[in-house]
C-alpha positions in Angstrom: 0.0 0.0 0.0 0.8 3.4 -0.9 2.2 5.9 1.7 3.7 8.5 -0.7 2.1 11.9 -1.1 4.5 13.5 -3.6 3.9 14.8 -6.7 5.5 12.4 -7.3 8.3 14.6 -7.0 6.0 17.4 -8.0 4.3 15.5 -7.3 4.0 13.1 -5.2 0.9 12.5 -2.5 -0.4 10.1 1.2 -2.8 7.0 0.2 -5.6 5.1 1.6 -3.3 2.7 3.5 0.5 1.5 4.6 3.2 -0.5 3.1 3.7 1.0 0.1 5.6 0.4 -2.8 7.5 3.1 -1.7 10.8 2.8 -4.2 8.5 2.4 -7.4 6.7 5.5 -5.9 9.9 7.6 -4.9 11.5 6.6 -8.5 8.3 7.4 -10.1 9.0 11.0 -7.9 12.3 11.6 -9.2 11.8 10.5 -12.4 9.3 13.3 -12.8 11.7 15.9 -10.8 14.7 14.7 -13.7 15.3 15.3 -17.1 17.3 18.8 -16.4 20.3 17.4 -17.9 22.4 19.0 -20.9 20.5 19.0 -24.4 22.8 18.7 -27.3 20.5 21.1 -29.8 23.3 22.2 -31.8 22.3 19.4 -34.2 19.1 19.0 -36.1 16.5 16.6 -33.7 17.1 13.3 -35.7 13.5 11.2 -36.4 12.1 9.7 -33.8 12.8 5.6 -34.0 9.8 3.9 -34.7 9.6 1.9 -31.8 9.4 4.3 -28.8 5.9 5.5 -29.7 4.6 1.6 -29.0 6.9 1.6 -26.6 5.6 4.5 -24.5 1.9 3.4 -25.1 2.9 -0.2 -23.8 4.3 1.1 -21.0 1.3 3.6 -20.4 -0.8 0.9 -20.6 1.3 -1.3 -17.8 1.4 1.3 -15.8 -2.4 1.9 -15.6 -3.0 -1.3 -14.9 -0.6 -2.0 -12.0 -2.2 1.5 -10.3 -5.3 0.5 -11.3 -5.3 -2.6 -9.2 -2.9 -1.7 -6.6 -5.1 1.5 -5.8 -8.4 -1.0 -5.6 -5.9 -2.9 -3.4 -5.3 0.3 -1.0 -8.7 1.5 -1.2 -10.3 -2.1 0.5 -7.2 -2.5 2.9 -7.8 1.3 3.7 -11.4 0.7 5.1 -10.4 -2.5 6.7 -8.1 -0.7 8.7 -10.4 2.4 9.1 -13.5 0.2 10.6 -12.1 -2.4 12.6 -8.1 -1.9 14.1 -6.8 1.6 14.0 -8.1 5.5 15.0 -7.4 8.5 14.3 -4.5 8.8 16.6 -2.8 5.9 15.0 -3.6 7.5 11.8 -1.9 11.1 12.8 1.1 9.0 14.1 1.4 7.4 10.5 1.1 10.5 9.1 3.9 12.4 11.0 6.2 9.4 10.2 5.5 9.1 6.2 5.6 12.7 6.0 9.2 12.6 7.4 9.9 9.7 5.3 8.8 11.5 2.1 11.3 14.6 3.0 14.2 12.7 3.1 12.8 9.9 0.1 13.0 13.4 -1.9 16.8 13.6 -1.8 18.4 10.7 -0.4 20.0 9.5 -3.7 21.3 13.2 -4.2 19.2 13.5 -7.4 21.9 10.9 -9.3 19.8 8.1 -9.8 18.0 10.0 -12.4 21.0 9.4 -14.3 20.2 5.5 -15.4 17.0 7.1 -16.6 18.3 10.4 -18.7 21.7 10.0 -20.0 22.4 8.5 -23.0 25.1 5.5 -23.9 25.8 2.5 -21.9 23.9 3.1 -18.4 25.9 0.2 -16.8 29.4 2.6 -17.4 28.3 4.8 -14.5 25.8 2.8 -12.8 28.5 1.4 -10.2 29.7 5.1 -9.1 25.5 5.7 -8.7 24.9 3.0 -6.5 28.0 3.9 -4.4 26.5 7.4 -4.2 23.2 7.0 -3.4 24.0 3.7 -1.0 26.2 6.5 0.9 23.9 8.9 1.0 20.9 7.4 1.8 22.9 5.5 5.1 24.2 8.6 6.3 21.1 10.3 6.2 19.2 7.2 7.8 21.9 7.3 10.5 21.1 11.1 11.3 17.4 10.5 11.2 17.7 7.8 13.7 20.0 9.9 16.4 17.0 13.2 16.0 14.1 10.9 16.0 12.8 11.9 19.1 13.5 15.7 18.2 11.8 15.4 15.0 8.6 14.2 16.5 8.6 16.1 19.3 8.9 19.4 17.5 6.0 17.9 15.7 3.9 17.6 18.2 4.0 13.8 18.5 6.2 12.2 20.8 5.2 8.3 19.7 6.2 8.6 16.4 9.9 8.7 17.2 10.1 4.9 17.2 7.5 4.4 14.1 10.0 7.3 12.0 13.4 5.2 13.2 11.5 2.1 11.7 9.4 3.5 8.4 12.5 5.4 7.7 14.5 2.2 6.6 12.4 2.6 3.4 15.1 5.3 3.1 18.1 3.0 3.0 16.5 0.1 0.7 16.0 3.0 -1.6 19.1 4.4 -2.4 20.0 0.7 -3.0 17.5 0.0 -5.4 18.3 3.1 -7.5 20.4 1.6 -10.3 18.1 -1.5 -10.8 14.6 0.5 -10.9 16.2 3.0 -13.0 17.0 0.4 -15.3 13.6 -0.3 -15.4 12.4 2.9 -15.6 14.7 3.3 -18.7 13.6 0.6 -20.6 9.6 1.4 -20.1 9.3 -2.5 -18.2 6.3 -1.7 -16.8 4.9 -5.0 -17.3 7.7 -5.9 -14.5 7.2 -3.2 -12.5 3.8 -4.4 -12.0 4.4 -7.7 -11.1 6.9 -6.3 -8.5 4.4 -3.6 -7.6 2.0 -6.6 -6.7 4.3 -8.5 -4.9 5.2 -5.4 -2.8 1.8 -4.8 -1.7 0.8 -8.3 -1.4 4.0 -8.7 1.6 3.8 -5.2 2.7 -0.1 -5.5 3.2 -0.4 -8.9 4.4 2.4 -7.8 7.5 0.7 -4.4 7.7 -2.9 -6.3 8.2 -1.7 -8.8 10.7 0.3 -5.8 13.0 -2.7 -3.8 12.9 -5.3 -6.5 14.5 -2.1 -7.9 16.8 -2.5 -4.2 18.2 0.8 -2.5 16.9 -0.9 0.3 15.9 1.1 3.0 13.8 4.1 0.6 13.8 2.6 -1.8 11.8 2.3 0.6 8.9 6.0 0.9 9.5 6.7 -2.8 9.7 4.7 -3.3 6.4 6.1 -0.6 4.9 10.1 -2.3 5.1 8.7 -5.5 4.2 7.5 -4.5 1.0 10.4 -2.5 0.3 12.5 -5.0 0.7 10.4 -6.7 -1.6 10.9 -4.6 -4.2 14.8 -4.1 -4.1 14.4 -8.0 -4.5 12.5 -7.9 -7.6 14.0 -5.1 -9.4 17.4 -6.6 -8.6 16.3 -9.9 -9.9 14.3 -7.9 -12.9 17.6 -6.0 -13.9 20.1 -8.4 -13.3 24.0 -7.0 -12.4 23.0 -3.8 -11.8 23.7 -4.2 -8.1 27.7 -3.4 -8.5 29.4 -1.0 -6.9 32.2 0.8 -8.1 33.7 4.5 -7.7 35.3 6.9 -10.3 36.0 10.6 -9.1 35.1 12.0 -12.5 31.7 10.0 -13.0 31.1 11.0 -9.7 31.6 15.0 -10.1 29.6 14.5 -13.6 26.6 13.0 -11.7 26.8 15.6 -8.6 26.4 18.5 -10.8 23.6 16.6 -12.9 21.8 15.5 -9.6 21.9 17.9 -6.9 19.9 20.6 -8.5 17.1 18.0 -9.4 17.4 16.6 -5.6 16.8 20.6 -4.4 13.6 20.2 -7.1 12.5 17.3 -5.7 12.6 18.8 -1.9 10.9 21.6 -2.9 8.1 19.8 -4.7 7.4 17.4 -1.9 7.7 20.1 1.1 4.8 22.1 -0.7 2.7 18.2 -0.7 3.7 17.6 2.6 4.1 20.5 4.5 0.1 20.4 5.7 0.4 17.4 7.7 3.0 19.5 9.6 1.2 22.2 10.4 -2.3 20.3 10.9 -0.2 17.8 13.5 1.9 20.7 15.1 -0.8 22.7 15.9 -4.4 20.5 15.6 -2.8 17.6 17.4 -3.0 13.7 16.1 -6.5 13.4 16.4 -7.2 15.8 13.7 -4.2 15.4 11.9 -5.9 11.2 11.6 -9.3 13.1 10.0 -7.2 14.8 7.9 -4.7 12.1 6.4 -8.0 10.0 5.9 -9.6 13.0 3.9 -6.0 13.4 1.9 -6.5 10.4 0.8 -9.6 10.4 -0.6 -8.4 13.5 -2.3 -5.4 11.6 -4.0 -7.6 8.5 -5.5 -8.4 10.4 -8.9 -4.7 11.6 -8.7 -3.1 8.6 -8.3 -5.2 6.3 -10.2 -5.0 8.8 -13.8 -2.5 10.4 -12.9 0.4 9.1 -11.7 -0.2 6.1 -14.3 0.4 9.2 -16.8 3.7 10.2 -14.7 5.5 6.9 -15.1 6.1 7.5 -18.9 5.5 11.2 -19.5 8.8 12.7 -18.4 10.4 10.5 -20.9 7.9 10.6 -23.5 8.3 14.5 -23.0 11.9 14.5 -23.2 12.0 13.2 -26.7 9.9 16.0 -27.8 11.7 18.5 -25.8 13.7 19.9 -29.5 10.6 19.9 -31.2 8.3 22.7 -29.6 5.5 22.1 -31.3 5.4 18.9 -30.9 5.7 19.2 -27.4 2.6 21.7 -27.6 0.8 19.7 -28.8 1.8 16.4 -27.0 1.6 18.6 -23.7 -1.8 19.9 -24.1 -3.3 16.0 -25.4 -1.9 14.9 -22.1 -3.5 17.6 -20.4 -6.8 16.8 -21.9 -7.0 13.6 -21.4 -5.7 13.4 -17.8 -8.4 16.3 -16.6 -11.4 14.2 -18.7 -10.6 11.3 -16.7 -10.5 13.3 -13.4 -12.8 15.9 -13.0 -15.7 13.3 -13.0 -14.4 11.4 -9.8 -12.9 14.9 -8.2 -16.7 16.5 -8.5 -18.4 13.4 -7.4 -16.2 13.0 -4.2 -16.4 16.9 -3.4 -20.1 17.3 -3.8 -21.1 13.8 -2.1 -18.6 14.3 0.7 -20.0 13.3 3.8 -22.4 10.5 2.5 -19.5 8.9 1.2 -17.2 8.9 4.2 -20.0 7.7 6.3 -20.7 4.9 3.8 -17.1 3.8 3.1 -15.3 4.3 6.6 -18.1 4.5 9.3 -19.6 7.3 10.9 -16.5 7.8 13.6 -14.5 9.4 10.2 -17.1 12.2 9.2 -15.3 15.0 11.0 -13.2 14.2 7.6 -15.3 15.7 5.1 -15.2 19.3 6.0 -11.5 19.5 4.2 -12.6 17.0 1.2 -14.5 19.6 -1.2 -11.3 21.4 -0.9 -9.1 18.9 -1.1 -10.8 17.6 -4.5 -10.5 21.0 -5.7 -6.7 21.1 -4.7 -6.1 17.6 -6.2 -7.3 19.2 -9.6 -4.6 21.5 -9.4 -2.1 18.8 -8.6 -3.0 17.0 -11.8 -2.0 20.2 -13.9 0.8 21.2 -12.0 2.5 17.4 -11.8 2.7 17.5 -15.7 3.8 20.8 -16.4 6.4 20.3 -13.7 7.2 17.3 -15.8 7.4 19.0 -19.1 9.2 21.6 -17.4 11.9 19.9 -16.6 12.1 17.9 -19.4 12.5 21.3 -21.5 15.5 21.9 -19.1 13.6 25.4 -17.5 15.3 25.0 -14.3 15.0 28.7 -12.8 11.4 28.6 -13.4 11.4 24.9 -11.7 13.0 26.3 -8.5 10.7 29.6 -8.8 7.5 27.9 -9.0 8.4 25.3 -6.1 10.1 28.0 -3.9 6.9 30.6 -4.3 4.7 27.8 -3.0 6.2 26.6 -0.1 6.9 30.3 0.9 3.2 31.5 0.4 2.0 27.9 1.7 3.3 28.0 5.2 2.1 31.3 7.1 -1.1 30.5 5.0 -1.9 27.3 6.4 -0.6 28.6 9.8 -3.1 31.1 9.9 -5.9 29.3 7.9 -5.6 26.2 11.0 -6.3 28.1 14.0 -9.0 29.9 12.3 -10.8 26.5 10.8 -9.2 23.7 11.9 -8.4 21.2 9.3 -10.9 22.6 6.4 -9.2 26.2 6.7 -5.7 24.0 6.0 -7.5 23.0 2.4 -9.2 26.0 2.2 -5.8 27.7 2.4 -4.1 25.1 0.2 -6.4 25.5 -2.9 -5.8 29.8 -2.0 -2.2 29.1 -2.7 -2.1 27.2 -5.2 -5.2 28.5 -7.9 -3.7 32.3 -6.3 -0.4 31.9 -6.9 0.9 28.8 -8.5 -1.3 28.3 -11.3 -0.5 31.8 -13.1 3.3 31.1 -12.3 3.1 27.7 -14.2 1.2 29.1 -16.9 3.9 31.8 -17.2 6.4 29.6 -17.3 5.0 27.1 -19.6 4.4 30.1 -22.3 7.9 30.7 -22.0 8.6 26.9 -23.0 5.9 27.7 -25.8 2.9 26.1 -25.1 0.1 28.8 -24.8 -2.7 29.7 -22.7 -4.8 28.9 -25.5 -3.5 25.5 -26.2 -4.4 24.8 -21.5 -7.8 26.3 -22.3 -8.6 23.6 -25.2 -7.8 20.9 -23.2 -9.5 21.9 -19.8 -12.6 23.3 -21.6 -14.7 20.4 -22.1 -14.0 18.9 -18.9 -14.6 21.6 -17.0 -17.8 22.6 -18.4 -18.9 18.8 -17.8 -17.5 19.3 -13.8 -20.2 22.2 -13.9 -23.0 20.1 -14.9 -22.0 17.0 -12.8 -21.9 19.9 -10.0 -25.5 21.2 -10.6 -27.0 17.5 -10.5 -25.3 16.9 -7.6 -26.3 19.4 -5.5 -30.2 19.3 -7.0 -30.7 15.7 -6.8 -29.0 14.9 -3.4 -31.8 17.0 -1.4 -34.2 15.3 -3.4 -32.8 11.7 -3.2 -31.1 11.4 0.0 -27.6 10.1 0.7 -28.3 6.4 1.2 -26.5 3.7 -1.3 -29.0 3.8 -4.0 -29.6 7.3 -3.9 -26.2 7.6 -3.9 -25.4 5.2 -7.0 -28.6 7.3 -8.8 -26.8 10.5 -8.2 -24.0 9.5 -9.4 -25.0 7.5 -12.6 -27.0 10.4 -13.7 -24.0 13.2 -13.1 -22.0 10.8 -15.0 -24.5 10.6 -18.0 -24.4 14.3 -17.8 -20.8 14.7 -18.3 -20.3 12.6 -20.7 -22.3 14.4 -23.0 -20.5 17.6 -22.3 -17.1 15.8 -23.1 -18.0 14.3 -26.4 -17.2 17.1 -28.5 -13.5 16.4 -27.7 -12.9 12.7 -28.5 -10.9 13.6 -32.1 -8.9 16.1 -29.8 -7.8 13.8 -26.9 -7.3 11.2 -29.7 -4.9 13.2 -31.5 -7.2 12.9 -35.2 -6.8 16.5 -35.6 -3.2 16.4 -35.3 -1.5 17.9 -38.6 1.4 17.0 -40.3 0.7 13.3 -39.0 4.0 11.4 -37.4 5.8 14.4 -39.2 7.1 15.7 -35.8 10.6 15.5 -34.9 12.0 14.3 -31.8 14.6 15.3 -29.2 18.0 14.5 -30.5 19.8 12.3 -28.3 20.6 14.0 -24.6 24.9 14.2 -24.4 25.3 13.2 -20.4 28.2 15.1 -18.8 29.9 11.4 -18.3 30.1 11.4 -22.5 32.1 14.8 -22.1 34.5 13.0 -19.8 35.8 10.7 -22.2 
């Protein structure tokens, strides 16, 4: 089960339930965060090989799949654990701990393991001097997390979780080992593997997780789960991507991937303090009680993101890369992506806002309603996310570092006295409130600026929000006329929600040729990236 919140390293982003397949998820993060390296555009972009469009849409296809069924997965373990073994408390304890995992999942490696991913020529020439690095790095900063523990949870607020963040925090160490051989994966779009590792994880990490909880561990058997699924993984993908697990050390390689990986690392952080930083504030100054509501309303909030769009995530940054010399291809293949990851969204994001309550009660028992007062806003905020995950993507795959570090450092900035302020006034549903302020305020007009400057056009963002928006509207007006009508019991509920969905569909029609790319001109005439010159090809 999923515990990452990050957007993915924009991204990112908490789940329904523990023992994650937390190295796919913080690969998946810095994959996303990567792609800043050197372009070699001197040359003209050379065709794009004829293989990597089926192999991108293979992959996309994996990909969906595996989160497809490992968020159905979460989702079931989620209420299990909800109705019958753990509480809010145990819940705020869980969220202190991944939160403080997430921070240090975002630069353990030092940004280098991106490198398997992005750089051109033999991968396995460097990949010993990667794994030494990011081994190293991720141990020593393990080995300082485990001597602050108790500071770090009691300047949060929440004494217990020193012993769950000294355990969950392991994930740290199995990650920076299984760099090199995920990367690999990553590199060659194996999805297909990648699932079947995926499922193994979560089959381990939620079977340990499951027996913990009802044993009466509480919070530490989402820590317990979360290792043993890890460990899992670093297992498969070593077995997956066989002798990839060699270390070795060369002082220039090193330098080379240092400068490559740190900036992207400092990316990474950023992103992932701005998805994080609420549980923070909620559990410094609401307590664990509400900071248990909250994490449980989070996580609603991230189904439609994770489901669509971090599916999306696990092939667009290299998919984007290759376009990254053509702009306008990568117009055109940004705004397509756009479109069809909001279609897919806004239905569930509307549905989950407007039927809060009802659906908390139904799904998690009535002790979770104080939830829904921060889940409209949440929904509203995880909208945003979608948008802001793939232009962080494409941003960084058209090597627009300074407007990378703007957009992240403006929102973490505005975010925290906000949410500060917006807690003590409303409790958790100011924290959301204050979130979606930020970020529609703020963020949104900053990544549209900066996407302009990359060359894809307000115009171009407009088209491929349009139809689904105007659909959200009418799904919003049913909604809210039938529910008073109706009710909120399960039929009622299923009604609602079959007619709003009847409803939107019409409204989205109209853009089926656009989403399928039939209006595309010049068909397959586009050129693609040439190929990327790493700084190890310049030591040679």
């Amino acid at each position: 089960m999923d515990i990452a919140r990050a957007p993915d390293s924009a991204t990112g982003e908490t789940s329904d339930a523990p023992a994650p397949p937390l190295i796919a998820e913080a690969a998946g993060a810095t994959e996303a965060a990567g792609a800043v390296g050197a372009v070699g555009a001197a040359e003209p972009p050379a065709p794009p090989a004829p293989s990597l469009g089926r192999k991108v849409r293979s992959a996309a296809r994996w990909s969906l799949i595996n989160t497809v069924v490992l968020r159905l997965g979460n989702f079931a373990t989620g209420i299990v654990l909800a109705r019958f073994a753990l509480g809010p408390a145990e819940w705020g304890v869980y969220g202190i701990a991944q939160t403080v995992l997430l921070v240090l999942l975002s630069a353990n490696e030092l940004g280098v393991g991106l490198a398997i991913v992005r750089w051109e020529g033999d991968a396995r020439r460097f990949a010993p001097t990667v794994l030494t690095l990011s081994t190293l790095s991720s141990g020593l900063l393990y080995v300082a997390l485990f001597a602050s523990a108790p500071t770090v949870a009691g300047l949060l607020d929440s004494p217990d979780a020193a012993g769950v963040l000294r355990v969950m925090c392991l994930c740290v160490l199995i990650d920076g080992v299984a760099q090199v051989p995920g990367g690999f994966l990553t590199r060659e779009f194996a999805q297909g593997k990648r699932m079947v590792i995926d499922g193994l994880n979560f089959v381990v990490g939620t079977g340990v997780t499951l027996v913990l909880a009802f044993a009466g561990w509480g919070a530490m058997s989402f820590a317990v789960g979360a290792v043993a699924g890890n460990v899992v993984t670093l297992i498969g993908c070593a077995l997956a991507a066989p002798g990839t697990l060699k270390y070795g050390w060369n002082p220039e390689q090193a330098r080379a991937l240092l400068r490559f990986g740190l900036p992207l690392a400092g990316a990474s952080m950023l992103a992932l303090a701005v998805v994080n930083v609420d549980t923070m504030v909620v559990g410094a100054t609401l307590g664990n009680i509400a900071l248990g509501f909250y994490v449980l309303a989070f996580n609603i909030s991230g189904w439609p993101v994770r489901i669509i769009s971090e599916a999306a995530r696990r092939v667009s940054f290299a998919g984007f890369s290759r376009l990254a010399d053509s702009p306008q291809a990568l117009a055109q293949g940004f705004s397509r992506a756009l479109g069809v990851l909001m279609t897919g969204t806004v239905p569930l994001c509307v549905l989950l806002a407007g039927l809060a309550e009802p659906v908390i009660r139904l799904i998690y028992g009535d002790q979770w309603a104080p939830a829904a007062s921060a889940l409209p806003w949440l929904m509203a905020l995880g909208l945003i996310r979608i948008g802001s995950e793939l232009a962080y993507d494409c941003l960084v795959a058209v090597g627009q570092r300074r407007s990378l570090f703007l957009v992240q450092g403006l929102w973490l900035v505005a975010l925290i006295p906000v949410l500060l302020v917006a807690a003590r006034l409303h409790g958790t549903a100011g924290v959301a409130q204050g979130h979606v302020l930020v970020a529609g305020g703020l963020v949104v007009p900053v990544f549209l600026f900066a996407l302009g400057r990359g060359g894809i056009g307000v115009a171009r963002i407009a088209r491929a929000c349009a139809w689904p928006f105007l659909g959200g509207a009418v799904m919003a007006a049913v909604v809210l006329g039938l529910e008073p009508l109706l009710g909120d019991g399960p039929l009622a509920l299923l009604t609602i929600g079959t007619i709003a969905l009847a409803g939107y569909t019409v409204c989205v029609l109209p853009s089926r040729d656009f989403l399928r790319g039939v209006d595309r001109p010049h068909r397959g005439r586009h050129r693609a990236t040439a190929p990327v010159r790493s700084p190890q090809q310049d030591l040679r």
